[in-house]
C-alpha positions as MATLAB code, in Angstrom:
seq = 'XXXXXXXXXXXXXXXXXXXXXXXXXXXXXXXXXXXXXXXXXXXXXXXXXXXXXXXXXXXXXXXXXXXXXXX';
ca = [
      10.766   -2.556   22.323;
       7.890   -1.217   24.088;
       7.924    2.086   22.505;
       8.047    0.360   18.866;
       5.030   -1.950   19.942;
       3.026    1.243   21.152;
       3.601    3.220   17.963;
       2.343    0.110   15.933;
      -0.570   -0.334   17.835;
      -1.425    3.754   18.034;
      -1.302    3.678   14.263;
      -3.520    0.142   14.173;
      -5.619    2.219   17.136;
      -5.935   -0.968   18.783;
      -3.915   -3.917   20.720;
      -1.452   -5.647   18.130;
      -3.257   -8.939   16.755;
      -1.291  -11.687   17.821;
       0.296  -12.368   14.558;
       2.079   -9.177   14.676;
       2.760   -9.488   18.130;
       4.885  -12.461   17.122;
       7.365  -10.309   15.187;
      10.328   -9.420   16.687;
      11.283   -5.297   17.580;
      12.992   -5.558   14.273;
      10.399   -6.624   12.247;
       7.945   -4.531   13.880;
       9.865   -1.355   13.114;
      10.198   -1.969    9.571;
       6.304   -2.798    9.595;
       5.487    0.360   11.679;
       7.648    2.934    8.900;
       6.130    0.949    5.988;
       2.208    2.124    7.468;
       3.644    5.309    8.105;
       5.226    5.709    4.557;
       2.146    4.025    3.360;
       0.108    7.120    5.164;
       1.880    9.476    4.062;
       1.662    8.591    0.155;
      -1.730    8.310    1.253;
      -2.257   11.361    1.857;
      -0.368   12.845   -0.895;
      -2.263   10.957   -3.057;
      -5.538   11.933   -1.691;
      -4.529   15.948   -1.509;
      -2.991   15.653   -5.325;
      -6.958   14.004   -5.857;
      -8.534   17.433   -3.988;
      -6.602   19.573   -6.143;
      -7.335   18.064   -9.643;
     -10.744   17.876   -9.005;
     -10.819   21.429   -8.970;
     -10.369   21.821  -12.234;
     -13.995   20.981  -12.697;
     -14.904   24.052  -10.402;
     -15.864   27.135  -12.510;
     -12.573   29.395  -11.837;
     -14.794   31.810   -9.840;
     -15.582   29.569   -6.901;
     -12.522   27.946   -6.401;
     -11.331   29.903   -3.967;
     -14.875   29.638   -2.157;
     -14.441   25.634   -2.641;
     -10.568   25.488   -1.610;
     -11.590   26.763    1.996;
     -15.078   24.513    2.630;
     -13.414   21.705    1.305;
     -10.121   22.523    2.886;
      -7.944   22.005    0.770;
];
C-alpha cells in the first residue's frame, strides 16, 4: 500500500491531497496507471505533434531542426 501511495504521489510530485488519500490501495492503483497511461498518450501525442510540424521545415534543414529540437 505504501509503495502504490508513493508512486501516486512521485507522479503528482507532491504529498497526495487528502481526497485521494481517502481512496483505498485499489482505487489508488487504478488512478496511478490511468496518469501513467494518460502520460504516455501524452507524450505520443506531443512527439506525433514534433514530427508533423516538420513538414513546414524546408527539406534541407530538417535534419539540422530534428537534432536542436530533439526530436
Amino acid at each position: 500500500m505504501a509503495d502504490q501511495a508513493r508512486s501516486l504521489s512521485d507522479q503528482l510530485d507532491g504529498p497526495l491531497p487528502p481526497g485521494i488519500e481517502a481512496l483505498g490501495a485499489d482505487e489508488r492503483q487504478v488512478l496511478a496507471e490511468a496518469l501513467r497511461d494518460a502520460r504516455r498518450q501524452q507524450s505520443a501525442a506531443l512527439g506525433r505533434a514534433g514530427e508533423e510540424s516538420l513538414k513546414y521545415v524546408p527539406a534541407l534543414l530538417r535534419g539540422a531542426v530534428r537534432k536542436v529540437v530533439g526530436l
